[in-house]
C-alpha positions in Angstrom: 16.1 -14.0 7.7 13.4 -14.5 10.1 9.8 -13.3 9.4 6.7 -12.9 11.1 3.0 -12.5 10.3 0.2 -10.7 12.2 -3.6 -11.4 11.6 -6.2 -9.9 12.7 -8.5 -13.1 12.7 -11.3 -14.5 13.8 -15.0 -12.9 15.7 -13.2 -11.5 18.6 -10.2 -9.9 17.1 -7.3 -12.1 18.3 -4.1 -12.4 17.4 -2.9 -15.7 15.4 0.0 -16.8 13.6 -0.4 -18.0 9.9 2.9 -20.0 9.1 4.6 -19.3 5.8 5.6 -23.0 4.1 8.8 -23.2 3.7 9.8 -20.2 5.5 11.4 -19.5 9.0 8.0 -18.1 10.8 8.1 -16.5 14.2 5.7 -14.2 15.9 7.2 -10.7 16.0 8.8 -11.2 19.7 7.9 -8.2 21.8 7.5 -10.5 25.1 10.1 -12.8 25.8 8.6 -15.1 27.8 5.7 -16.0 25.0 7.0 -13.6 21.7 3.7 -12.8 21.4 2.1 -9.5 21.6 -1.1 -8.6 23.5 -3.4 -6.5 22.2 -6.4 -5.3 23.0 -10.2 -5.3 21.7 -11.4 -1.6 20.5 -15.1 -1.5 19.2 -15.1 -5.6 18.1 -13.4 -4.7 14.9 -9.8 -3.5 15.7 -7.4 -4.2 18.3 -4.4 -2.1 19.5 -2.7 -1.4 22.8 -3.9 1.4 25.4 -1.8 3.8 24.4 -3.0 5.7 21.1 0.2 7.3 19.4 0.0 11.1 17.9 -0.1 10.1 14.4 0.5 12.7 11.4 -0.6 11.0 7.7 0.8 13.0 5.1 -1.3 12.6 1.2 -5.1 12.1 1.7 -5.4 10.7 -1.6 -7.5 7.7 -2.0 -5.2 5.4 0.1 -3.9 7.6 2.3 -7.7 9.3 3.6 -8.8 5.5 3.9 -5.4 5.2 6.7 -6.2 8.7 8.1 -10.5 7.6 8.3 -9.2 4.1 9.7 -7.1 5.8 12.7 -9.7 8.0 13.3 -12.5 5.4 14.0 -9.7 3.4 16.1 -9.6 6.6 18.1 -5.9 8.0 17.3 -5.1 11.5 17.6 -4.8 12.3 13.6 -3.0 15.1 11.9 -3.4 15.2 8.2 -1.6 17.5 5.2 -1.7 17.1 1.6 -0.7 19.3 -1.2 -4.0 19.6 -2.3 -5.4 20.9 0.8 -8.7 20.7 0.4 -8.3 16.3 0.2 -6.9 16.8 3.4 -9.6 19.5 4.8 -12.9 16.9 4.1 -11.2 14.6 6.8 -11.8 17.5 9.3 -15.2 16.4 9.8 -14.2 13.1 11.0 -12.0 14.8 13.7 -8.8 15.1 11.9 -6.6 18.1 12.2 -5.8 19.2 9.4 -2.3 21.4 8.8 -0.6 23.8 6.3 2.8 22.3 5.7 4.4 19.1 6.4 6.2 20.7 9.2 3.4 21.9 11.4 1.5 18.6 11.1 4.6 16.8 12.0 5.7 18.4 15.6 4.9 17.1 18.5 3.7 13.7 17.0 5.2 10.0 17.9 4.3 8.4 14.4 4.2 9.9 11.0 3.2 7.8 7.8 3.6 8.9 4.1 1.2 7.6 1.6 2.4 10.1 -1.6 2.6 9.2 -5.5 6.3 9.1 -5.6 9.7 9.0 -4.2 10.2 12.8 -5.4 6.9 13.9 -3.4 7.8 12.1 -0.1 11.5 13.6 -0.1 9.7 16.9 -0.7 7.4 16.6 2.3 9.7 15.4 4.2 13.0 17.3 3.6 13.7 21.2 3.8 12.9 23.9 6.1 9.5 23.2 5.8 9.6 19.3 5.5 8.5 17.0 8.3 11.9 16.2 9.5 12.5 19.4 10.6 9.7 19.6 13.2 10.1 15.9 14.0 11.1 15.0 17.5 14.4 12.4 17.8 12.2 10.0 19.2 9.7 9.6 16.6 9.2 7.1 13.5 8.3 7.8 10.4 6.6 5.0 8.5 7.3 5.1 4.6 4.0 3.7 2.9 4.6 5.5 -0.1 5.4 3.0 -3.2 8.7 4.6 -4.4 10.5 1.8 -5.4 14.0 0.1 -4.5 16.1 3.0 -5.0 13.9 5.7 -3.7 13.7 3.5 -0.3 17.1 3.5 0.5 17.4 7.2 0.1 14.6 8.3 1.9 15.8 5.6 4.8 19.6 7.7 3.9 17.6 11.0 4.7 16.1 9.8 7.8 19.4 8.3 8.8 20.4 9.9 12.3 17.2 11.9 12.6 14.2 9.4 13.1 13.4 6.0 13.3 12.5 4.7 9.8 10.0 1.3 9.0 9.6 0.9 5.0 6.1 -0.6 5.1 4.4 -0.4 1.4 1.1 -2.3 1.9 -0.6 -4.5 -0.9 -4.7 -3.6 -1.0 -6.4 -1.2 -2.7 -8.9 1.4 -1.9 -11.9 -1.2 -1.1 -9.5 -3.0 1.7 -8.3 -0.1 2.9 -11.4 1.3 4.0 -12.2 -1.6 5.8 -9.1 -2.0 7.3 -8.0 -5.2 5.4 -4.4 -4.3 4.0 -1.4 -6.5 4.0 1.8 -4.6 5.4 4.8 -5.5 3.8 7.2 -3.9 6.5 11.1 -3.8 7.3 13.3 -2.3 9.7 14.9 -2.1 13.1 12.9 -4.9 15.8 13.1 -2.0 18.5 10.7 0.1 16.3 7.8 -2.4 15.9 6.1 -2.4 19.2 5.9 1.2 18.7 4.1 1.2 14.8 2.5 -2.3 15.3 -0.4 -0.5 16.6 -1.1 1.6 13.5 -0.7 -1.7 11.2 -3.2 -3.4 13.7 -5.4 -1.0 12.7 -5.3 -0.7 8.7 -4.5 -3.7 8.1 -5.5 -7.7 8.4 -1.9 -8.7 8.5 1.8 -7.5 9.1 4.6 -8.8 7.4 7.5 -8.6 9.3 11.6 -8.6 7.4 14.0 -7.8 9.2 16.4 -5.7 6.4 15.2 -2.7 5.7 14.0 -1.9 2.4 12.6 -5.5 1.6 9.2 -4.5 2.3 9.7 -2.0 -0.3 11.6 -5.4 -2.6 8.3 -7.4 -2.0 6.0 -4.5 -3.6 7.8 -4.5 -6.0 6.9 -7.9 -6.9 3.2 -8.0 -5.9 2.8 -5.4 -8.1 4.7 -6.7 -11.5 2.4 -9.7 -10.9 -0.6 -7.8 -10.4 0.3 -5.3 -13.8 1.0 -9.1 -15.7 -3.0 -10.2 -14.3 -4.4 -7.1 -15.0 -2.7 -7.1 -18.9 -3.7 -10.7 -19.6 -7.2 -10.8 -18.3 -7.5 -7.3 -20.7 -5.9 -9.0 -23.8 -8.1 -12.2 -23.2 -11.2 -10.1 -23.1 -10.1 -8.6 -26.3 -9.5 -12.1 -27.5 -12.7 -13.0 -26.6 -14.2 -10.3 -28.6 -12.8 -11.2 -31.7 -13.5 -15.0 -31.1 -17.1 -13.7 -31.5 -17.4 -15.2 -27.6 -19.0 -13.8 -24.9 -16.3 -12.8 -22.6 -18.3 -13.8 -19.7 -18.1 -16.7 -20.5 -14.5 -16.8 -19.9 -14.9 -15.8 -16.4 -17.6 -17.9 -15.6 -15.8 -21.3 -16.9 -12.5 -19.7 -15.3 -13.9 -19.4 -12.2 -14.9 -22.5 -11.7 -11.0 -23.6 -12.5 -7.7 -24.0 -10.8 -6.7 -21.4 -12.9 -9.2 -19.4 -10.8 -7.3 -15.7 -9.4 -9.9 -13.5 -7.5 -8.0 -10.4 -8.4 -7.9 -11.1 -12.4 -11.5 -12.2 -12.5 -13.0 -9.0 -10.6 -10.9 -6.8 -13.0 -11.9 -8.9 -16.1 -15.9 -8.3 -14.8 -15.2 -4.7 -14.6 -13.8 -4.5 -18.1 -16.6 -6.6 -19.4 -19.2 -3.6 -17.8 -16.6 -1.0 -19.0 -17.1 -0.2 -15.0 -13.6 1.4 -14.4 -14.5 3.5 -11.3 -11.1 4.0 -9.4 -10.1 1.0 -7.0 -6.3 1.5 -8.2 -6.0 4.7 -10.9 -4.1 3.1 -14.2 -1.2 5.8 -13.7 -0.6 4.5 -10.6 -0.1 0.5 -12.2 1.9 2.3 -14.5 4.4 4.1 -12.2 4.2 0.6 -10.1 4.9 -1.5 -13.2 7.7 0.9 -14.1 9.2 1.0 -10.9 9.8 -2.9 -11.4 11.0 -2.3 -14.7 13.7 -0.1 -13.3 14.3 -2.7 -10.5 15.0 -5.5 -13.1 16.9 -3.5 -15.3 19.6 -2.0 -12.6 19.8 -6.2 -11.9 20.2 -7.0 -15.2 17.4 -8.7 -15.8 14.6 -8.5 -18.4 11.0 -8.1 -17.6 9.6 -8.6 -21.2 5.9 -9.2 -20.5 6.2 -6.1 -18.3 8.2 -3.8 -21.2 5.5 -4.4 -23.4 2.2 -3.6 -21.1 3.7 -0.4 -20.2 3.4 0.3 -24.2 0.1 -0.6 -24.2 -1.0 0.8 -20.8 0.7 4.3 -22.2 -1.7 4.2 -24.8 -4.6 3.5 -22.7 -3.4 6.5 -20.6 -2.9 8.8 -23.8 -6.6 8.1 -24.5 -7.7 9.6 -21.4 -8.1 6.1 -19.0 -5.0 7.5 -16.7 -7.5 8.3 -14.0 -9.6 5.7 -13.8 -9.0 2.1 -12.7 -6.4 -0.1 -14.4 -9.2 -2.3 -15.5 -9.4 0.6 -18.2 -6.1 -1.1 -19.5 -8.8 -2.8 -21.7 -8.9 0.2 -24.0 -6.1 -0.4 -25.7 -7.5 -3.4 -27.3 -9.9 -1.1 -29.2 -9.9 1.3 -32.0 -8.6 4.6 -31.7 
């Protein structure tokens, strides 16, 4: 299976090609004479092509405003929805239009992206009389950012099946990296569709990932995201550990920082436990629904995720207290007395 990167590198924006070890590389080939696509400079921070697609985002929740603000400043013609419509409305002000169903913010566009809680809300967006799909033009893609899972991909690529094209592209990146711009796109599907959406990824994110069956952008989230629930889980029990050691936790983090057993991602959590600072980078129901979803992809392979089974426990508990809302660095919780 072939696979291809995109960054968005260096002080002028060009394009380069990081090489995966061990894996068949290749530049997404959308010139055959060079397989590389040109792009051009917008504003020194984000490159795209000339031509700026009618793009419909449907959920203006934390990740999907940051998309919606990120077009916007790239200059794309944005229509926004969300059930919630006053989420969607406080984009207005940034030149957004702003619609009253899926349906009306979906005709006439080239691209539409969902970035929803769940498989259940993009089907309902996206399917009925009212649903996107129905005021969708033949010709236009919808690009599935939504974290739904394995099983929830390939139906939602079954509903779109005949209609529209379809690109399952989860990306990895919270709400900090998406406001800059700086996601990783995990995306799959047909090679004739990615000239056509490359210019949106160009845009919100730092890199593309490129697989050519559908649905394993979707497959890789899934992974990302049971190792991320496994950092975020240990990092909280080894602050609790540290607690009852009578040892400053921070001195954990500074000695394993300075350590090959150094991750970026576990520290920052474990600093924002430390300052009970659990202001909403990635909500803790979200990692739960994630962390769940790769439970149920595990379990339909018959395999056992044990580490995973029992932070859900734990993470339910956290939740039950009232953390569900706020970051999963709140996961620390449960380590404390009711």
């Amino acid at each position: 299976m072939m696979r291809a990167i995109w960054d968005r590198g260096g002080e002028r924006g060009e394009l380069r090609a990081n090489i995966i070890p061990n894996v068949a590389a290749t530049l997404f080939d959308s010139a055959a004479d060079n397989g590389c696509h040109r792009r051009q400079l917008v504003t020194g921070e984000h490159v795209m092509t000339e031509q700026r697609a009618k793009t419909t985002v449907l959920g203006t929740g934390i990740m999907g405003a940051a998309i919606a603000r990120d077009l916007l400043r790239a200059g794309f013609d944005v229509r926004v929805w969300n059930r919630t419509k006053q989420k969607a409305e406080a984009l207005a002000a940034q030149g957004a239009h702003v619609a009253s169903s899926p349906a009306e913010a979906a005709a006439g566009v080239d691209l539409l992206v969902t970035m929803l809680t769940d498989g259940p809300a993009v089907e309902a967006a996206m399917g009925g009389a009212q649903g996107a799909l129905a005021a969708l033009a033949p010709d236009a893609v919808w690009i599935q950012m939504s974290t739904v899972g394995i099983q929830w991909t390939d139906r939602l690529a079954k509903l779109a099946d005949q209609r529209v094209g379809f690109v399952d592209a989860p990306v990895s990146g919270s709400s900090e990296p998406a406001e800059r711009g700086d996601l990783l796109v995990l995306a799959s599907g047909a090679r004739e569709l990615r000239e056509r959406v490359q210019p949106v990824f160009d845009v919100i994110g730092s890199r593309t990932l490129w697989m050519d069956r559908a649905g394993d952008g979707s497959r890789l989230k899934v992974l990302l995201n049971n190792w991320l629930a496994v950092l975020a889980e240990g990092m909280a029990e080894t602050i609790g550990l540290a607690a009852a050691l009578d040892l400053d936790p921070d001195l954990f983090l500074d000695t394993v920082t300075e350590s090959p057993l150094q991750s970026p991602y576990a520290t920052a959590k474990g600093r924002a436990m430390v300052k009970d600072d659990f202001t909403p980078g990635f909500p803790l129901h979200h990692a739960r629904k994630d962390a769940a979803l790769a439970l149920d992809a595990a379990q339909s392979r018959q395999t056992d995720l044990p580490l995973t089974e029992a932070l859900l426990r734990r993470w339910d508990d956290a939740i039950a207290r009232g953390h569900g809302n706020e970051d999963v660095s709140a996961a620390v919780t449960a380590n404390r007395p009711a």
